[in-house]
C-alpha positions as semicolon CSV with decimal commas, in nm:
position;residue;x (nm);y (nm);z (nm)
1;X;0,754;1,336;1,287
2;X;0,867;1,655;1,092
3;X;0,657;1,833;1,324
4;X;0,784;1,741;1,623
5;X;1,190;1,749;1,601
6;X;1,106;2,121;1,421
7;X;0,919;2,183;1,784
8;X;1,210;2,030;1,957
9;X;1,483;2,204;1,751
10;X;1,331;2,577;1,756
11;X;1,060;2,597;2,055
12;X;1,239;2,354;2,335
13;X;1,605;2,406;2,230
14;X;1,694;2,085;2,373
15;X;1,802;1,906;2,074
16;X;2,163;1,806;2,018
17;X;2,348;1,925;1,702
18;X;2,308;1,731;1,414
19;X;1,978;1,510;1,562
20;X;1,774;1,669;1,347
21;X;1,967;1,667;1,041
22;X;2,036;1,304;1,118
23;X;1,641;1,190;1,234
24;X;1,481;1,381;0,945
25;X;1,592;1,200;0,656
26;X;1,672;0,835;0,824
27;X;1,274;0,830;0,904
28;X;1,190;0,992;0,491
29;X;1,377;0,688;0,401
30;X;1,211;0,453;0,569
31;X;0,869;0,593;0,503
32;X;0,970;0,604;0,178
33;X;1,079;0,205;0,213
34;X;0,824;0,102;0,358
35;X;0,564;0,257;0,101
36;X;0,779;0,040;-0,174
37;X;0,761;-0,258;0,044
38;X;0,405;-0,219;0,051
39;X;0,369;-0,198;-0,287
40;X;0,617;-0,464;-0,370
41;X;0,395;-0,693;-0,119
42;X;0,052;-0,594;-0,296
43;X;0,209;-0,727;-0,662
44;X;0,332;-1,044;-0,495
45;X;-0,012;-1,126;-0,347
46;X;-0,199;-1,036;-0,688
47;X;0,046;-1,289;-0,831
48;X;0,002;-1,574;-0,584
49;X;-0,401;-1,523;-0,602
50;X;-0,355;-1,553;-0,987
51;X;-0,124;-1,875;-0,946
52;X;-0,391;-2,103;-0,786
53;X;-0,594;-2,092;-1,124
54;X;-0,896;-2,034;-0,928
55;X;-1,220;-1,835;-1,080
56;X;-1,306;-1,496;-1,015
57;X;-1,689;-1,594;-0,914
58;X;-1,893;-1,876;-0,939
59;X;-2,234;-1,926;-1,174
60;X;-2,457;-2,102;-1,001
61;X;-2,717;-2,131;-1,205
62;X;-2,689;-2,185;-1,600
63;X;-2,913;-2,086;-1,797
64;X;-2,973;-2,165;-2,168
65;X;-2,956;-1,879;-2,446
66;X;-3,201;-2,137;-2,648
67;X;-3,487;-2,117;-2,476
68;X;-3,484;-1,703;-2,421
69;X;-3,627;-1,469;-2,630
70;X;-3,374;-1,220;-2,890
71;X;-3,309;-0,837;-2,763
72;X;-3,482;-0,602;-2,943
């Protein structure tokens, strides 16, 4: 985006006054927004996975600790 008002500032010289001053930080904003949205959105579904109580993984089989043989 930065790349391409610069090119339409200073190489094509058709840009208004003030558009670029105006389009350069409203779109930093919003990147900037939407990067905290994200973030804000990858807490929030940690938190509802955690919430349903379920287990990581599943054992299926168990095996007993009497029946093995101690580490050496």
């Amino acid at each position: 985006m930065v790349c391409w008002v610069l090119w339409v500032r200073f190489v094509a010289g058709e840009a208004v006054p003030g558009w670029s001053s105006i389009l350069l930080p409203m779109s930093l904003l919003g990147g900037i927004q939407l990067l905290s949205l994200g973030v804000i959105g990858e807490y929030l579904g940690k938190i509802y996975l955690e919430t349903k109580r379920r287990p990581r993984y599943f054992i299926q089989d168990v095996i007993a600790r009497d029946n093995q043989e101690p580490d050496v």
